[in-house]
Structures are given as C-alpha cells and as structure tokens.
C-alpha positions in Angstrom: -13.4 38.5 -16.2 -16.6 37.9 -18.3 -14.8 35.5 -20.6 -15.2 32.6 -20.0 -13.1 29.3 -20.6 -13.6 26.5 -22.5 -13.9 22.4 -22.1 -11.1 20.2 -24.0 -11.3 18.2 -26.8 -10.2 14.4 -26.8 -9.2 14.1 -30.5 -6.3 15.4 -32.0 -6.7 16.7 -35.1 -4.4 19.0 -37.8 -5.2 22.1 -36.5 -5.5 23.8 -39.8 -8.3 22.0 -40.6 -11.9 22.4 -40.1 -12.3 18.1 -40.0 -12.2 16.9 -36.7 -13.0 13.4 -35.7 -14.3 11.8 -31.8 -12.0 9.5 -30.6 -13.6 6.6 -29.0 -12.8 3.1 -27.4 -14.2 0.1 -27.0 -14.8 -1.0 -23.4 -16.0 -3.3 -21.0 -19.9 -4.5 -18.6 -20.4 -7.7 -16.0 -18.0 -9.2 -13.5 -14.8 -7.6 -12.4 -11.4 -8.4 -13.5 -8.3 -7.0 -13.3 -8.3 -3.7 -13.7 -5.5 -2.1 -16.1 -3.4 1.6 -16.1 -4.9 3.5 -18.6 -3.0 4.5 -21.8 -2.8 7.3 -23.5 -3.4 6.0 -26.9 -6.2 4.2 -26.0 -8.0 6.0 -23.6 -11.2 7.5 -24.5 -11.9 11.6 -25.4 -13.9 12.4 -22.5 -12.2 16.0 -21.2 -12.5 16.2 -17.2 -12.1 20.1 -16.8 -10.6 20.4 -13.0 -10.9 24.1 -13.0 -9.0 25.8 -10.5 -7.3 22.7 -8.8 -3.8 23.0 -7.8 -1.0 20.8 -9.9 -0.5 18.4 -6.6 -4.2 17.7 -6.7 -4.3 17.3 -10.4 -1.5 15.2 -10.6 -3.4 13.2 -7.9 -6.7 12.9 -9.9 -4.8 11.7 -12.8 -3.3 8.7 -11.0 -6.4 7.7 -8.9 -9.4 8.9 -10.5 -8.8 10.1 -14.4 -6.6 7.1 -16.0 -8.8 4.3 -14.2 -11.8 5.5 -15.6 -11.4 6.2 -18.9 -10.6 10.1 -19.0 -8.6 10.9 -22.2 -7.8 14.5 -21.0 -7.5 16.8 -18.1 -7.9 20.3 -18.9 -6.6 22.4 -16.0 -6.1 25.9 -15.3 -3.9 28.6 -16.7 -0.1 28.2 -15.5 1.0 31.6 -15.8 1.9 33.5 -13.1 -1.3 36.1 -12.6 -2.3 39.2 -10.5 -2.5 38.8 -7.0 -4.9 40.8 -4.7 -6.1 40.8 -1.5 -9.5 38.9 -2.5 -7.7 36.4 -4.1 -11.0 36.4 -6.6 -10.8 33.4 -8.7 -10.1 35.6 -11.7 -7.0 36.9 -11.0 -5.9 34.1 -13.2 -6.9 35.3 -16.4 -5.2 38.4 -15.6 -1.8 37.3 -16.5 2.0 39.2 -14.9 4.1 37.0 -16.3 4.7 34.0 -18.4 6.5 32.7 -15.5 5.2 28.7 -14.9 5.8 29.5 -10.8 2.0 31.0 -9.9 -1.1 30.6 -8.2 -1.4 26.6 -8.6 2.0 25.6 -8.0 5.6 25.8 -9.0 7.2 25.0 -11.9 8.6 22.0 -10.9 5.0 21.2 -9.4 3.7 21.5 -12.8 6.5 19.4 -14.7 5.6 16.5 -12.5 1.5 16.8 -12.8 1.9 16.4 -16.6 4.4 13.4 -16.0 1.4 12.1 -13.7 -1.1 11.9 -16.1 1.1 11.0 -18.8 2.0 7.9 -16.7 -2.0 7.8 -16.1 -2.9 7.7 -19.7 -4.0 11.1 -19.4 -3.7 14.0 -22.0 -3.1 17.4 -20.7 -4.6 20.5 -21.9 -3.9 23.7 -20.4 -6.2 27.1 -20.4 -4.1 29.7 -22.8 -4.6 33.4 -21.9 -2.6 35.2 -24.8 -5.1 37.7 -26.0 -4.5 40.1 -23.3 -2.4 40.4 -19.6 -3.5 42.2 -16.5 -5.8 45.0 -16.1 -4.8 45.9 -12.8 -1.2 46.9 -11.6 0.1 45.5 -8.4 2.2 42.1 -7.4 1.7 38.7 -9.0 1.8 35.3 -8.1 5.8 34.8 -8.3 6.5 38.2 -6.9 6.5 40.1 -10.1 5.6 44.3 -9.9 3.7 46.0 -12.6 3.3 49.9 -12.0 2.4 50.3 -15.8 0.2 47.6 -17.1 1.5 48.1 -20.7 4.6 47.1 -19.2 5.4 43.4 -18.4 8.4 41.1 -18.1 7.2 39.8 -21.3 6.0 42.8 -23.2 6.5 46.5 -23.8 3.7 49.5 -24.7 4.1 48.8 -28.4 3.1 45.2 -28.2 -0.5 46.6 -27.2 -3.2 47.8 -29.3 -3.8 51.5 -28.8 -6.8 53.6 -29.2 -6.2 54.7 -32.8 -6.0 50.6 -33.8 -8.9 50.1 -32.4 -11.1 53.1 -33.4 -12.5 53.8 -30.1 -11.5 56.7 -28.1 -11.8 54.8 -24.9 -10.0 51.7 -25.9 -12.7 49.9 -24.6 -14.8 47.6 -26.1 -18.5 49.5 -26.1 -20.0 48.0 -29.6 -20.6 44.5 -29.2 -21.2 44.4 -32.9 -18.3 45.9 -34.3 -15.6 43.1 -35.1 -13.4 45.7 -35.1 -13.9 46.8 -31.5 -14.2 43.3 -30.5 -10.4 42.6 -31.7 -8.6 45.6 -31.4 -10.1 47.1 -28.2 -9.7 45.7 -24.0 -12.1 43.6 -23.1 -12.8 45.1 -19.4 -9.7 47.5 -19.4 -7.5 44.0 -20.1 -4.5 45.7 -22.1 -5.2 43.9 -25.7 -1.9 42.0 -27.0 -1.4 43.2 -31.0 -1.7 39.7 -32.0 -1.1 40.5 -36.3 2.5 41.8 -35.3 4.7 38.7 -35.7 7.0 39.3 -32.3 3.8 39.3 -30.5 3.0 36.0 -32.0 6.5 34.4 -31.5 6.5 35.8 -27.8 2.9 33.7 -27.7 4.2 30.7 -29.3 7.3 30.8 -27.3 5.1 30.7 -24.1 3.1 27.3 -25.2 6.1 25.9 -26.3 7.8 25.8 -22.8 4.8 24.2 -22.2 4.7 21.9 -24.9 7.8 20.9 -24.2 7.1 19.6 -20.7 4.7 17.5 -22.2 1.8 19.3 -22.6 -0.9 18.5 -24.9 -3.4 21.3 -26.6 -4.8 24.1 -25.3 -8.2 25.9 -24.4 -7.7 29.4 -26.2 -9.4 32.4 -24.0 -11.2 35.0 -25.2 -10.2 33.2 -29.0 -13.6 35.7 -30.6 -11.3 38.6 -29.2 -8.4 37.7 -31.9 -8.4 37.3 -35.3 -9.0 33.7 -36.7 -5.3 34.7 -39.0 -3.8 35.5 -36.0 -4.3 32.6 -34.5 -3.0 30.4 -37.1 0.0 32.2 -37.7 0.5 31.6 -33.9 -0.3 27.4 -33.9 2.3 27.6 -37.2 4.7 28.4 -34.6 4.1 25.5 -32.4 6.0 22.9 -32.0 4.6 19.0 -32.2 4.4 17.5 -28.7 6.0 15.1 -27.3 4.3 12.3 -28.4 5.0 13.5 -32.2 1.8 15.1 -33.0 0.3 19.2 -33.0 -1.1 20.2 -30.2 -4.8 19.8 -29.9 -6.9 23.7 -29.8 -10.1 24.2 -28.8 -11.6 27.7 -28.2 -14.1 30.2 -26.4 -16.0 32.0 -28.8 -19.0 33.4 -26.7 -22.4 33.9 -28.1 -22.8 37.4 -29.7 -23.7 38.8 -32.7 -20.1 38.6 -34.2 -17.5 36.7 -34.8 -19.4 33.8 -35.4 -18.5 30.4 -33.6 -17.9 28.9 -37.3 -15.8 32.0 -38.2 -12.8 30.0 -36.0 -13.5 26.3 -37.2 -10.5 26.6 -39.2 -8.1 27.5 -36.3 -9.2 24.6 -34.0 -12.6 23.6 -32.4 -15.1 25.7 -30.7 -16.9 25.3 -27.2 -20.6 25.2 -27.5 -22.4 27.2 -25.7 -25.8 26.5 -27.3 -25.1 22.8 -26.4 -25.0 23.6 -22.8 -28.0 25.9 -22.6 -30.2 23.3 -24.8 -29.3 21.5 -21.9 -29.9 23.5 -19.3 -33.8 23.6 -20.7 -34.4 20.3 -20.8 -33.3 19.4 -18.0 -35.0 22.5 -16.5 -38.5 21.6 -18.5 -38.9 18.7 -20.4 -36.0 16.0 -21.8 -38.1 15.2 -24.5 -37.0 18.1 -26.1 -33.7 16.4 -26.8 -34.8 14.6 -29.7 -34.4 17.2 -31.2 -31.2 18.6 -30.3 -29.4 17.9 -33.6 -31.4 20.7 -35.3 -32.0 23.0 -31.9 -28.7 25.3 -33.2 -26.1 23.8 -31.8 -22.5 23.8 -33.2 -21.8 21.3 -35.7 -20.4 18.0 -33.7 -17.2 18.0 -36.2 -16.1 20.9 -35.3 -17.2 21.6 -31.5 -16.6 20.4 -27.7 -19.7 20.1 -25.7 -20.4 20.9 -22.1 -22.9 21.5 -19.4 -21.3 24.3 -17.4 -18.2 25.9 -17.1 -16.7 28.5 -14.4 -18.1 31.1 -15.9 -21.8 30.0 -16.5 -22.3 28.1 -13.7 -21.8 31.6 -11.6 -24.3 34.0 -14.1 -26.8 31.6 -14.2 -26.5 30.7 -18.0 -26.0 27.3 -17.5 -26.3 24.6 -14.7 -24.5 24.4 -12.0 -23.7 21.7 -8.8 -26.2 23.6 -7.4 -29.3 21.8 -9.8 -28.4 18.6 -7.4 -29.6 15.2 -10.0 -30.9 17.1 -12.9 -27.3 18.8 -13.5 -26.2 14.7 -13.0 -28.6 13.5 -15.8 -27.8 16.3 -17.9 -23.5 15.1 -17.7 -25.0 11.6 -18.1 -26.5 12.5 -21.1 -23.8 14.4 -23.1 -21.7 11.8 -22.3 -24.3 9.1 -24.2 -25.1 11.1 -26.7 -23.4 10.6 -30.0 -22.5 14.6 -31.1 -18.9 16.2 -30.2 -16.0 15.3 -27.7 -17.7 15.9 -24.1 -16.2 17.7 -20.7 -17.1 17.0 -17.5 -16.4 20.2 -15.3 -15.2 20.2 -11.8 -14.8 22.8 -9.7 -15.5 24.5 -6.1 -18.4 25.5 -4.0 -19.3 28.6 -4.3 -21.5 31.3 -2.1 -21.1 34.7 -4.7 -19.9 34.9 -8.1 -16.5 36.3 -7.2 -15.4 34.3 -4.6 -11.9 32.9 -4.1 -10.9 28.9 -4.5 -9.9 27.6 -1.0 -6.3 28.6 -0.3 -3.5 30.1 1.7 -2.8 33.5 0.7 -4.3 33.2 -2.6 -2.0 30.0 -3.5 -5.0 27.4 -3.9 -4.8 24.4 -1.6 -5.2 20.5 -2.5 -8.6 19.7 -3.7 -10.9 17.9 -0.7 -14.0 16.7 -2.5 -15.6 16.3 1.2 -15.8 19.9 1.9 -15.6 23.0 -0.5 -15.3 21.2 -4.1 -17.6 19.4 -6.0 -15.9 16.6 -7.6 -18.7 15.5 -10.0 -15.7 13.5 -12.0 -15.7 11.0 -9.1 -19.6 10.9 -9.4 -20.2 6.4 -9.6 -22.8 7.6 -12.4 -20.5 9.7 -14.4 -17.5 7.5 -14.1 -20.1 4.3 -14.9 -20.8 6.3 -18.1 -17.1 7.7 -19.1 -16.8 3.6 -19.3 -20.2 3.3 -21.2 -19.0 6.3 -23.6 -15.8 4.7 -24.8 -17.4 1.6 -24.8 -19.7 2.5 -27.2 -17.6 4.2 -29.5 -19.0 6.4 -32.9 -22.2 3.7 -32.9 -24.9 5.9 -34.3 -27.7 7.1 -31.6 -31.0 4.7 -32.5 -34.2 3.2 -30.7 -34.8 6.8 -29.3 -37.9 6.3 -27.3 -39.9 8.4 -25.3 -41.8 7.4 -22.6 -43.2 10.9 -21.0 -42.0 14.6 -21.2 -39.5 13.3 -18.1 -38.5 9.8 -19.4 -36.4 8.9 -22.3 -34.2 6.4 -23.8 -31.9 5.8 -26.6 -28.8 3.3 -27.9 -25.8 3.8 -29.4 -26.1 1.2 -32.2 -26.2 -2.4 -30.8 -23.4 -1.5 -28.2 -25.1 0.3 -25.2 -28.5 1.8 -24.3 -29.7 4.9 -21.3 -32.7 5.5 -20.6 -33.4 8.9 -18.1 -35.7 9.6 -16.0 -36.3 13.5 -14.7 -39.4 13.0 -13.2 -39.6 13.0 -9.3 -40.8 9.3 -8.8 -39.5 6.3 -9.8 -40.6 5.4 -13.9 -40.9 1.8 -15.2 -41.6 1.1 -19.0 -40.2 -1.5 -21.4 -38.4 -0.3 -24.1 -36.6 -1.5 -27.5 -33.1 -1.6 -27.1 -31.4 -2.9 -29.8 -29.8 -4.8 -27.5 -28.6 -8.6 -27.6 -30.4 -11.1 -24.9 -28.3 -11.5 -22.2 -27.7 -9.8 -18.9 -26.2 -6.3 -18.2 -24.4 -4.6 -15.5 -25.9 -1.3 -14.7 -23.2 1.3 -14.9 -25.1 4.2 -13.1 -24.6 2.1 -9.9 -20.9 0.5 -10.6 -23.2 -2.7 -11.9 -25.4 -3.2 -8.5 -28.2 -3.9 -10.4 -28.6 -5.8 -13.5 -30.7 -5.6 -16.8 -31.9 -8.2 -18.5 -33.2 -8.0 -22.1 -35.1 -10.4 -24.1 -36.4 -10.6 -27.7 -34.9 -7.2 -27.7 -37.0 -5.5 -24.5 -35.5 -4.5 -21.4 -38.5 -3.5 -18.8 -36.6 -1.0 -16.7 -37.7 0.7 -13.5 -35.6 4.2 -13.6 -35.5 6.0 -9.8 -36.3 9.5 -10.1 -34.0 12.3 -11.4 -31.6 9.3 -12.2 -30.6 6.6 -15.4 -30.1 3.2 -16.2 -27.4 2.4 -18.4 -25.8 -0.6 -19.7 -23.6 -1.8 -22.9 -21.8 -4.5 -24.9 -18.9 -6.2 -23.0 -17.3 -6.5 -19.5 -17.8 -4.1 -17.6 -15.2 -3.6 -14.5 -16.5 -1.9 -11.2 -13.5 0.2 -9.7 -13.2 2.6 -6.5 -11.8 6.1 -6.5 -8.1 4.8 -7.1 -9.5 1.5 -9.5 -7.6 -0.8 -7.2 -7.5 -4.6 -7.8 -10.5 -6.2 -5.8 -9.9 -7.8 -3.0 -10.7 -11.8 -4.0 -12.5 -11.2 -7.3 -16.0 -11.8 -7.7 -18.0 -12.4 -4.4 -20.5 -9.7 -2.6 -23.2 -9.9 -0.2 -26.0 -7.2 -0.3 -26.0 -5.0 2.6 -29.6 -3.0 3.4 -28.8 0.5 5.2 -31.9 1.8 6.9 -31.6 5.3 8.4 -33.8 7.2 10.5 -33.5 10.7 8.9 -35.6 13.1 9.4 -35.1 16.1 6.3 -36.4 19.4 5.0 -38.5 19.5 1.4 -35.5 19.0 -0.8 -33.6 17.2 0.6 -32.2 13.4 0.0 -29.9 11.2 2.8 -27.1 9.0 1.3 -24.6 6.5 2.8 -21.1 6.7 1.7 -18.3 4.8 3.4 -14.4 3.6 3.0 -15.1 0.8 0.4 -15.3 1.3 -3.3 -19.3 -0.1 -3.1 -20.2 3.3 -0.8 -18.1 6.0 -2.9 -14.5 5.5 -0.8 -15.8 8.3 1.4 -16.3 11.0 -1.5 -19.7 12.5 -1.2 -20.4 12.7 -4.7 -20.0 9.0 -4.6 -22.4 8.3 -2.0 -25.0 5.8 -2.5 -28.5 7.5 -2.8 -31.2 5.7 -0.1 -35.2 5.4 -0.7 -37.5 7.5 1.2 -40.4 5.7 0.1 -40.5 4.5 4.3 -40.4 7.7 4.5 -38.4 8.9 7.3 -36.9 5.7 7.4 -34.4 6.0 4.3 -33.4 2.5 2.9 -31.1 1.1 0.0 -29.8 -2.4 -1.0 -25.9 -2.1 -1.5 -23.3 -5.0 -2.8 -21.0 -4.9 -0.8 -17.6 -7.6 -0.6 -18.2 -10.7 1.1 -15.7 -11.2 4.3 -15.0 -7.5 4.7 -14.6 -5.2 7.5 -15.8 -1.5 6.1 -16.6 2.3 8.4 -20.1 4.1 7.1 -21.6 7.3 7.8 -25.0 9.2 6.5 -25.0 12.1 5.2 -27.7 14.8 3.8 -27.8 16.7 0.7 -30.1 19.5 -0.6 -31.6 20.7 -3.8 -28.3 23.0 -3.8 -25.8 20.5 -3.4 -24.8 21.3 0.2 -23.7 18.5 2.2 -24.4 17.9 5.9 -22.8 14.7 7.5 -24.1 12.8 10.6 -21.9 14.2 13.6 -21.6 11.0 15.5 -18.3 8.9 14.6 -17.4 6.7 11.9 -20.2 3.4 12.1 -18.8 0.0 11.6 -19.5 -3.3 10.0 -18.5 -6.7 8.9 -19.9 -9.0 6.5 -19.5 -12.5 6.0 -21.2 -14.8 3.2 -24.7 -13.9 4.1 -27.0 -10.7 3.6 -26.5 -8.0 6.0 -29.1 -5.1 7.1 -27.6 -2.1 9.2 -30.7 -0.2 10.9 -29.1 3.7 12.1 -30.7 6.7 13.7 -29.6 9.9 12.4 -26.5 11.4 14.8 -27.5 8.1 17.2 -23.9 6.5 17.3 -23.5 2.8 17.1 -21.5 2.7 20.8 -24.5 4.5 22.4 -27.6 3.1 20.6 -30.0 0.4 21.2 -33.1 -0.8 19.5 -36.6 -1.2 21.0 -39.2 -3.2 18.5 -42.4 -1.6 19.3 -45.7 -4.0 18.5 -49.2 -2.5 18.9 -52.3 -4.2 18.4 -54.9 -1.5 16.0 -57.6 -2.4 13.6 -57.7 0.3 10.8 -59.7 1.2 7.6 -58.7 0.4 4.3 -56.0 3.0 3.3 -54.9 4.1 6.9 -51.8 3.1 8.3 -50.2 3.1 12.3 -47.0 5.6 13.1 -44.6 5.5 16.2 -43.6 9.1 17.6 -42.6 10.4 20.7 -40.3 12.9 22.7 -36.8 12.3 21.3 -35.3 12.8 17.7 -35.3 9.1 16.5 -39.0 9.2 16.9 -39.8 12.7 15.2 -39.5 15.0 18.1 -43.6 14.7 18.7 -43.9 15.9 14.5 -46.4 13.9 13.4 -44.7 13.9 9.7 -41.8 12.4 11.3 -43.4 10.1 12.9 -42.3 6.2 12.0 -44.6 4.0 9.9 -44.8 0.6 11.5 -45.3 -3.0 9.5 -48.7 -4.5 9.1 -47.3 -8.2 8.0 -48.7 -9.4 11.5 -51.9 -6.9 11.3 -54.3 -6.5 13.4 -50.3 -6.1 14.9 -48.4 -3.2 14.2 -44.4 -3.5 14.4 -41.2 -1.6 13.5 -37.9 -2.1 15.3 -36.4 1.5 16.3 -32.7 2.3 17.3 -33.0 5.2 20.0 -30.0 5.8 22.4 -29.1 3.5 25.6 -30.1 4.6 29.1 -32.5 6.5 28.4 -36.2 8.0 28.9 -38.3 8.7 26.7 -42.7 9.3 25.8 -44.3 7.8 22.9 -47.4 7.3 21.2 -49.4 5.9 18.2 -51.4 7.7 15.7 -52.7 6.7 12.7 -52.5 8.4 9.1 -55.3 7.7 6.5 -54.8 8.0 2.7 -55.3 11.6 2.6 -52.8 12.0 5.8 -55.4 13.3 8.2 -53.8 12.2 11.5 -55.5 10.3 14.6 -54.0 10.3 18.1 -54.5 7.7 20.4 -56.6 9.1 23.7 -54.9 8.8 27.0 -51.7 9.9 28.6 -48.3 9.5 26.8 -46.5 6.3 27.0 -43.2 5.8 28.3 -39.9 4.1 28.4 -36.8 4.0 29.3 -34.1 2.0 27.7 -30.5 0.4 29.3 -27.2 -0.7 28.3 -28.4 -4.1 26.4 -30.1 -4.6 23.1 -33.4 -6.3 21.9 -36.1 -4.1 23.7 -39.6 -4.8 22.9 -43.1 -2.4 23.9 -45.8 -4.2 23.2 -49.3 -2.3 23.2 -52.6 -1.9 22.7 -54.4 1.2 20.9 -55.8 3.4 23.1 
C-alpha cells in the first residue's frame, strides 16, 4: 500500500497530551569494563525499526544486539494475521484478515516470547497498528482465514465500514487529496475503511491492542493515522489499558505529507513521524551538509512533538528518501540524527531489495530468520551506529553548540560539554582543528568501537575525518562490545593488526575485512572494517585486535549500492601474540595455496613518477596497467613490494612506470617470468629494461 509506516518513539508520554519529552541516558568512552544487560528504565530512546523481521529474529536482536547497545525500543511489524497471495509482496501485511496474533511473522506463542526477550533485554516493544482499514483483496490469510466478501471479516461485519454515502464519493475511493472528508471516510486504494466514530468499532480496535498490551507490549506506530479522525483516535487510546509496567502505551503516528490533515492536526493524539526531517536529510547528504545548520527552521516537525527518521519501508522503495542503497552517505546521515539534539530518532532495518514490491525472504510467504550476511541490511549492527546509540544516550538533552563548518562537506558540532561529531561527506579524507567544548583529555572514537583516539587540548581537537565517514567522541567510559556485547576476554590488552589486500574493484566500489572477533564486526557485513585504497590496489587498514588470540578473516567488496561480494576462497586465519601483526592477502588467493614473491627493481625516475609491478595473473592486474602494484621507493634508486600470488605456479611480469599525470611507460624487452613453488620468501630482483 502507499501508506507508509512510521519509526517509534523512546519516551513515554500521557498520550492526551501534545508535551512530549526525549528520554536520554548518561553513558560511557575509553577502556573496556564489564559490560552490563541493559534495563528498561534506563536504557536510552533510540527506536531500532526491524521492519519485516520475524519474532524469532527479533527476539534474537533484542538479546544480542538491541539491549547491549543502548536501544530503548524495537518497533517491529504488524502482528495481525494478513492477506496471503501468491507474491507474497511485502504488503500483504497492512492488508489485515484477522486480528488473529498467528500470521506472517510467527505464532502467537512466537510473539509472547519476543516481547519477553526484549523485556529481559531492556528493550521496549512497539508494534505497527493497522486499524484504519482491513484487506482489499479477498482470498486466504496467514492463519488460514477465508474472506469471499471483504466487508466481511472474523472481526467485523458490512456495517462497521464506511459506505459511499459517508464518504461523499460515488466510488468510495479516495480521488481528492484535498478533501478531509474524502481522506477519512473514503478507502485508501480500495482498503475497506473501518467507521472509526462508531464506538463498537473503537472497542473492537482497542480490544485488539489490548491483547497486545497485555503480553507486554509497549506503544504503537498508528498506520495511515491522517486517514482517521484525530477524535477518533483518542476515544480509542481512552480505551487502552496501561501496560505492564504501569504506564499508557506510547503512540506515534504516520501522517504523510499532503495538503491536509496537517501533521500538527494529530499532536494531541500522540506524536508524529517526520517526513520533512528525513527528506532534509536526504538533501544534505545528497548536496551539501552545511545545509544542516539550518535544519531547525528548514520545516521540519516540532522536536516535542515528532519522531525522526532517515528512511522507512515505504520511502526507501519510491525514492523519497535514502535508502541502504546510498552506501556511507545514508551511514552519516543515521549518524547524524542520532547526534543531533531534535526528537526521539529510529534507526530502520530492513531487507534488500531488487523492485518496489518484492517479497521479504521466506518460505511460502512466512518470513524466515533475519541473516544480515545475505538479503538484509542490518544497519542496527553498523560499529558506527551502535558507537553512536552509546554517544546519543551518553550525551543526554545537552544543547547542540560549537557548530563549526569546515567546507560544504565537513561539519562539526557538540552536545554541550558532553560529546562532539564532526562529518565528513566529501570523498577524501578532511583534517581541520576545531573547538569542541570539550575537556583536555583523551577520547575513544566511537565510530570505530574506540580504535582510534582523540586528544583535545586548550579546547581543540585536530581531527583527520576519512571520507564519507565521522569522528565522534564524548564524556565518560566508553565500553567497546561485539554483536552479542560479551565480556572481553582478559580486559584491556590489544595488539594492532595491519590487513593489506590485493583487490582489484570497479569505480564505486570499497573492500573491507570483517572476521569472527568483535574488532572485525563478528562476521556481520555491515560491521566490517573499512580498508584504505590510498595504495591503491593494495587496500590497507590498522585494526586493534586482542592480544593472545586466535581469530578467521575474510575480504569482502561493496558497491555504491550496498551489494556485497565476499572473497570465494575459505575462511583466513590468524594468531596474535603481544606484538604488532601485518596480514598481506590476494583477493580469492587462499592462505593454504599462496606464497609471496618480494620483487626489487633497480629504476631511476623523475620527480613525480613512480614504478608498478603487473603481469599475467590476477594478483598482479591481469596485464591492466590501473591494476598494476605500486612498489616502495624507501631503498630508491630500488624499487620493492612483497606480492602474495599462488604456489606452484607460472607466471609473466613486467615494470612500468606512472608519472604524476598517470601517463604510463613500459619497460622495452620481452616479458619477464617466474614461476613460484611450495615454500615462501621468493625474491625477483631486476633491473629496468
């Protein structure tokens, strides 16, 4: 359906109230200790939207992802049972058969236990509530149940439905998007309209949350609220029972940009998802973050009465909005919202997608448990966006000050004295100093789970920002965690290991290691640690890594979509001890079958002009001259670069050269060769030809 659903609010507030207030915590940033279950009166607001996951993989999240980190609440998908057709289309859940809890996610009893889950996690649960309309389509739902008449459910009758004459439209359909009148009373896409100002309809409703509420449920993201009366809807949340932790359920609503009702028509039933937030967003990040200054007075909702967002299921498929598919920027634009001081932020997760319609993974429509490694993107997981779910809580309702901007691409900002970001959407790496408000000290950086430190002085922090990426830090202790937060191993001590990987990739796209420990993402993708190409196509990056520790590592490729390609070869290995570590790889060369071979050339060059390495097989560029490996000058008029190629076998090479403006020189004569064996610590040495 075009309506689209909405991102949970952390704070609890009386919901007939307009106040609302942002529920923050102070937190932790610099060695690890102990980490500690989450609780769920202390946790922080931040709303992780896992839209479309099944209750298993919720549940699952909860416990070793959400609670750890800092999530106050999980907004999940509708739990009524819905149509079921043969496309399975993701939107045959907001075409409800029943009010049944057995559907498309999971049972009942499935349910029951994911809100248990995150209960135990420290996790609020909010659940998507479609109860302005039911199914458009006739056929079988989800738990078996057969409509022939869509007017006629297990839970309603014809005369619980607006009809024509109610809405004042012939067709029953809504055709005038500026007539309230049409907007309330008529179907929204042939979606048989529920007569929400009769008061069974409104104790059938309530009835429905309640059995929801009273298996622990939280609040509730209201559907298609701009298609029901903002009177309506209070008479409904009268109805509602308190939760079980003694308070009213939390509402927040979709209200989607039109002419009418206005988004601040409904701030007295509960808040309202921002969709202006998300597309001021969407422009900065698409043109120039500098923009966000002033984002306060851009139109946006006001932060009282709103939750933010930077995509949702709906807008992330028609373009409105970001998507996984904007790679970093769409990263820096959740890393933002979640620093900036305005209303309670979501951070959506969902699955891959190839057209707007298409289904979730599953089995016969029932939706199988999340796997953030293929088909899902799990930006929740994200080390930056968990780094900065800490940094947000830490930071509490600290006023934004020290804005700074640096360029059209480069910004920074604090939160008080308590944390400062600084972001960088250019393509190459930015350093400037900037005033942070800051105390002298040391800081963990949260964007990498505190891998690199700032230091400030007399107020200044000189930061160097990697392109299309942060630097964050705050106030405190700050406590680096994997996927499931477990307790580190010994404490405190690490060793930096150096991945270099010959990768050779396509305009747009980036290489990153990820691996089984916490330090390389726990083998989740969108956890993997980003590598340099500035050796370009030898990719490198410094991790910390424990001390005394056996870990498996793999590369990996991602595009400017978000599509991931993983080194075929098997799982690499290493172990460190108490001293620094560098792993040198070739791209789908395996560890049992590769060797190195240190080539050393003797070449006097110009100023500006540098000496490359290519030849016949993959690990030297496949004869592609842009492929081609730059060697070291440290022993110049020596050339040298130590290159892992496969065992046992032969191979041509050559030199060229490259000047500043990348015109390319070949070396005369007949191509080199060489053929490798079983044993490592090959060396070619040559002279230019």
């Amino acid at each position: 359906m075009t309506t689209r659903p909405r991102p949970p609010g952390a704070l609890r507030r009386a919901l007939t109230t307009a106040a609302a207030g942002a529920l923050a915590l102070a937190g932790a940033v610099a060695l690890p200790t102990t980490p500690a279950h989450a609780d769920a009166t202390t946790s922080g607001d931040v709303i992780a939207n896992l839209w479309s996951y099944n209750w298993d993989s919720v549940a699952a999240e909860c416990t070793d992802v959400l609670g750890p980190n800092g999530y106050g609440a999980v907004w999940v998908a509708p739990p009524a049972e819905s149509l079921k057709q043969t496309n399975y289309y993701w939107w045959d859940v907001y075409q409800p058969y029943s009010y049944d809890l057995n559907g498309r996610f999971g049972t009942a009893a499935q349910f029951a236990s994911m809100v248990d889950a995150c209960h135990d996690a420290g996790v609020k649960v909010y659940t998507d509530a479609v109860i302005n309309h039911t199914a458009a389509q006739t056929g079988t739902g989800y738990n078996g149940t057969t409509l022939t008449n869509k007017y006629d459910t297990p839970d309603w009758d014809p005369d619980d439905y607006h009809t024509s004459a109610e809405c004042a439209d012939s067709d029953l359909i809504i055709d005038d998007w500026s007539n309230l009148t049409e907007i309330q009373n008529c179907e929204l896409l042939g979606l048989p309209d529920l007569e929400t100002e009769d008061d069974d309809v409104r104790s059938g409703i309530a009835a429905f949350l309640n059995k929801q509420i009273a298996l622990g449920v939280d609040g509730f993201r209201v559907d298609a609220a701009k298609h029901m009366p903002v009177a309506d809807l209070n008479a409904i949340w009268a109805k509602l029972d308190n939760t079980t932790a003694g308070a009213e359920p939390y509402v927040f609503q979709e209200v989607y940009p039109g002419s009418t009702p206005a988004a601040s028509d409904y701030y007295s039933a509960g808040d309202v998802l921002d969709f202006t937030y998300a597309s001021r967003l969407k422009s900065a990040f698409q043109g120039n973050v500098s923009d966000l200054e002033s984002l306060p007075s851009s139109g946006v909702l006001t932060p009282a009465n709103s939750v933010s967002f930077v995509t949702n299921h709906d807008t992330e498929r028609n373009g409105l909005h970001m998507s996984y598919k904007d790679g970093d920027a769409y990263r820096l634009a959740n890393i933002f919202q979640l620093a900036y001081k305005w209303s309670t932020p979501t951070v959506y997760s969902g699955f891959e997608f190839s057209s707007s319609d298409q289904a979730p993974p599953n089995s016969s429509g029932f939706v199988t448990d999340t796997n953030c490694a293929s088909g899902w993107s799990c930006l929740q997981r994200d080390t930056a966006i968990t780094g900065m779910v800490k940094w947000h809580n830490a930071v509490g309702s600290e006023a934004v000050a020290n804005w700074s901007t640096k360029s059209s691409s480069v910004i920074g900002f604090g939160r008080g004295t308590a944390g400062y970001v600084a972001i960088n959407n250019g393509s190459s790496a930015a350093t400037y100093t900037f005033a942070t408000g800051m105390a002298d000290g040391t800081y963990a950086n949260v964007i990498d789970n505190g891998s690199t430190t700032v230091t400030v002085s007399g107020d200044n922090a000189t930061l160097t920002i990697p392109a299309k990426s942060a630097v964050a830090f705050y106030d405190g202790e700050f406590t680096p965690c994997d996927t499931a937060c477990e307790e580190p191993d010994d404490g405190t001590s690490t060793v930096t290991a150096t991945f270099n990987e010959y990768a050779a990739t396509t305009s747009g796209q980036d290489v990153y290691v990820v691996g089984s420990i916490a330090a390389l993402g726990g083998w989740d993708p969108a956890r993997a640690v980003k590598l340099s190409s500035t050796g370009y196509p030898i990719w490198s990056g410094a991790v910390s890594v424990p001390v005394n520790t056996s870990f498996e590592y793999k590369y990996l490729r991602k595009d400017s979509s978000g599509n991931v390609t993983w080194e075929s070869n098997a799982n690499r290995s290493a172990t460190t001890t108490t001293s620094a570590v560098g792993l040198n790889n070739s791209w789908n060369v395996a560890d049992a079958g590769a060797t190195d071979v240190t080539f050393n050339v003797s070449a006097t060059t110009d100023w500006g002009t540098n000496v490359y390495v290519v030849g016949s097989i993959a690990s030297l560029g496949s004869w592609n001259t842009a492929d081609a490996i730059p060697l070291s000058s440290a022993s110049y008029p020596t050339w040298s670069k130590s290159v892992i190629v496969p065992k046992s076998t032969t191979f041509e090479y050559k030199y060229v050269k490259k000047d500043s403006s990348g015109n390319v020189t070949w070396e005369s004569g007949t191509n080199r060769s060489y053929t490798t064996g079983t044993s490592s610590g090959n060396t070619s040495t040559d002279t230019w030809k």
